[in-house]
C-alpha positions as CSV (number, residue, x, y, z in Angstrom):
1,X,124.0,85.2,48.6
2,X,122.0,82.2,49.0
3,X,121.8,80.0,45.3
4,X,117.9,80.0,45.3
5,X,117.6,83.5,46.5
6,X,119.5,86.3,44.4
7,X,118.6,89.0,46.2
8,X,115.3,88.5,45.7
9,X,113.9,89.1,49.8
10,X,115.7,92.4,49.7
11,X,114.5,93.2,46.9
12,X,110.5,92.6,47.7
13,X,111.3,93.9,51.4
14,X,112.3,97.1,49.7
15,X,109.5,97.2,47.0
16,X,106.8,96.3,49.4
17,X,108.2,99.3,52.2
18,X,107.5,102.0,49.2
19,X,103.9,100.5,48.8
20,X,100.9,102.6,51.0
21,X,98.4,99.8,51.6
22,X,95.1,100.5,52.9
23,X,94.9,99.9,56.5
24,X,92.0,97.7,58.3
25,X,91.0,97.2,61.6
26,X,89.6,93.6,62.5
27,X,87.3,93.0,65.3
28,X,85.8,89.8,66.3
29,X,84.4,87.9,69.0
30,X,83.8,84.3,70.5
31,X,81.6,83.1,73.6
32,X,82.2,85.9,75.7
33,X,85.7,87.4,74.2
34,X,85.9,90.2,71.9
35,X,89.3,91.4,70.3
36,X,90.3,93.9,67.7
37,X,93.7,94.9,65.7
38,X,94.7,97.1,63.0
39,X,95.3,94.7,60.1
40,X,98.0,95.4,56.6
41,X,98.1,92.1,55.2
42,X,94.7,92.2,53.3
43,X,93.2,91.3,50.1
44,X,90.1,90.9,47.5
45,X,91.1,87.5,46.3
46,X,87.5,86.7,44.0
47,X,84.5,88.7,42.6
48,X,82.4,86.1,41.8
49,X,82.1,84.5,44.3
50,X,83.3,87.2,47.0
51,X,85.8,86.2,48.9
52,X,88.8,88.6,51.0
53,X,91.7,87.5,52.9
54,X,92.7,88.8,56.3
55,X,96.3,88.0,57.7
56,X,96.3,87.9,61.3
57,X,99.9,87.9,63.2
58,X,99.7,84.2,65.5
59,X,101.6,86.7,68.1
60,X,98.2,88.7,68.0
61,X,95.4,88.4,71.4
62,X,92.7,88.9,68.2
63,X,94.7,85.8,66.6
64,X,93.6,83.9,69.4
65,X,90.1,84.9,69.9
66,X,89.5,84.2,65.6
67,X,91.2,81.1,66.4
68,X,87.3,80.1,67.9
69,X,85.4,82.5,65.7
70,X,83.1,81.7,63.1
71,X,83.3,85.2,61.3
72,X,85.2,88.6,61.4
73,X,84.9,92.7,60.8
74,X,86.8,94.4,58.3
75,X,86.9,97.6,58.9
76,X,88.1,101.0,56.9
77,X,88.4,104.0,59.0
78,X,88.7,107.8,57.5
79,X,92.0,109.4,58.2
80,X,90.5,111.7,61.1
81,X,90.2,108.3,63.0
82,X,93.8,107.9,63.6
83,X,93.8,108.2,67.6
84,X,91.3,105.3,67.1
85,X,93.7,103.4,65.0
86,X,96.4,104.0,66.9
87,X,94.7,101.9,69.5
88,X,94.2,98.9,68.2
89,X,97.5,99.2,66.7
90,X,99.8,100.1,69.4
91,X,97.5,98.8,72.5
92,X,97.4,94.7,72.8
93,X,94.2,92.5,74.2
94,X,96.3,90.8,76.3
95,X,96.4,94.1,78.2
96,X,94.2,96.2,77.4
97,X,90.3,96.5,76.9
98,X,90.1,98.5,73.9
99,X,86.5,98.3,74.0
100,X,86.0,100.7,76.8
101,X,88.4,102.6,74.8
102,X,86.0,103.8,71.7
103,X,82.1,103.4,70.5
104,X,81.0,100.4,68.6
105,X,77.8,98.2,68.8
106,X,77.5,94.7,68.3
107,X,76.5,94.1,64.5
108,X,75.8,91.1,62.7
109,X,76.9,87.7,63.6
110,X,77.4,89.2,66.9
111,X,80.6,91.1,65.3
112,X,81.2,94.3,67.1
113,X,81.4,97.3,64.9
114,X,83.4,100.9,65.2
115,X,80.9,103.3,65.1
116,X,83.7,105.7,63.2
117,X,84.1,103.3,60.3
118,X,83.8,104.4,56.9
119,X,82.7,101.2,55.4
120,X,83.1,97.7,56.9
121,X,81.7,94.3,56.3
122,X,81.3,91.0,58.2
123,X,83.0,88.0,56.9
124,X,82.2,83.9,57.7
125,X,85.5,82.3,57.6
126,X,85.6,79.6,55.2
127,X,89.1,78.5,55.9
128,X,92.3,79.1,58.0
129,X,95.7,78.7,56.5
130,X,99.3,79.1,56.7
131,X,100.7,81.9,55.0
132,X,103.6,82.2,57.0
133,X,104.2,84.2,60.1
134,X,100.8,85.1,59.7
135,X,97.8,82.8,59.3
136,X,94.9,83.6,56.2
137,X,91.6,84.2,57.4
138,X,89.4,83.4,53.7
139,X,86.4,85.5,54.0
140,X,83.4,85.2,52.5
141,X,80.9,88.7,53.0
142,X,77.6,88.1,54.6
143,X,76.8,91.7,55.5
144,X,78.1,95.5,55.6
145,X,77.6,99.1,54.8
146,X,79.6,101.1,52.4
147,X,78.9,105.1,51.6
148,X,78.9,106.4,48.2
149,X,82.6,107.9,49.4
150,X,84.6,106.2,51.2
151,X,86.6,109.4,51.6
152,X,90.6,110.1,52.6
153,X,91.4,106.7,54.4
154,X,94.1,105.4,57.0
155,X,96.7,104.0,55.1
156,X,100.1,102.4,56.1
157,X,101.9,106.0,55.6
158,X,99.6,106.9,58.6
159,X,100.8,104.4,60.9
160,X,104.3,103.7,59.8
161,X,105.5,104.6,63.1
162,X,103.5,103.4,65.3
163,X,104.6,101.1,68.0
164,X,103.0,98.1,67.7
165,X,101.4,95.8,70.8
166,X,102.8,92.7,69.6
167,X,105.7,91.9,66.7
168,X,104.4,90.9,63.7
């Protein structure tokens, strides 16, 4: 075992595989690209002000098109929309146009939007960082719609087998 790690990786690897995250799919666009991909690594980080972080895979197309993106779409989807997740989770932009795939209309910032999302919100990105084999997206909310009930939601139970369109 390595002196600065005593077991430690296994140890989180474990942990984190027993966890059932909340599952997001992120859409954005730039010039005349739009991408989309279901998203795990996600968090609140701040209440006051509002901030969330979205961790996109740099093997991802929708990495490439938020590379030249001034904002993103967080969205949550309800459990009866996993055919929907399953492709922007298992399909890849390089490939495929998952857009003629499902119904969505452009939203604010020129974001597209899934017309089967339970809640979502737009995001300006305030800053772009390394977190490792992923890169942070720091969000800060500029507009959305959330129900009273969000409902029974796709979560990483739901998709732990799917085949994804690109490595992480």
């Amino acid at each position: 075992m390595d002196e600065h790690n005593d077991g430690g990786a296994e140890a989180f690897e474990k942990l984190t595989s027993l966890l059932d995250y909340p599952m997001f799919v992120v859409m954005t666009a730039a010039g005349d690209h739009r991408s989309g991909c279901l998203v795990g690594f996600t968090s609140q980080t701040s209440i006051h002000p509002a901030r969330f972080l979205v961790g996109l895979s740099r093997k991802n197309h929708t990495f490439g098109v938020a590379a030249d993106a001034d904002h993103l779409a967080v969205h949550l989807l309800p459990r009866t929309e996993l055919d929907l997740v399953r492709l922007f989770g298992e399909k890849t932009g390089d490939t495929t146009d998952k857009f003629t795939q499902c119904a969505w209309h452009p939203g604010p910032r020129g974001m597209p939007i899934l017309d089967a999302a339970a809640g979502w919100f737009v995001g300006r990105v305030l800053r772009r960082f390394d977190v490792g084999d992923h890169v942070g997206h720091l969000l800060e909310p500029v507009a959305g719609s959330a129900p009273e009930n969000l409902g029974d939601l796709i979560t990483f139970s739901d998709v732990r087998d799917l085949e994804p369109g690109h490595e992480a």
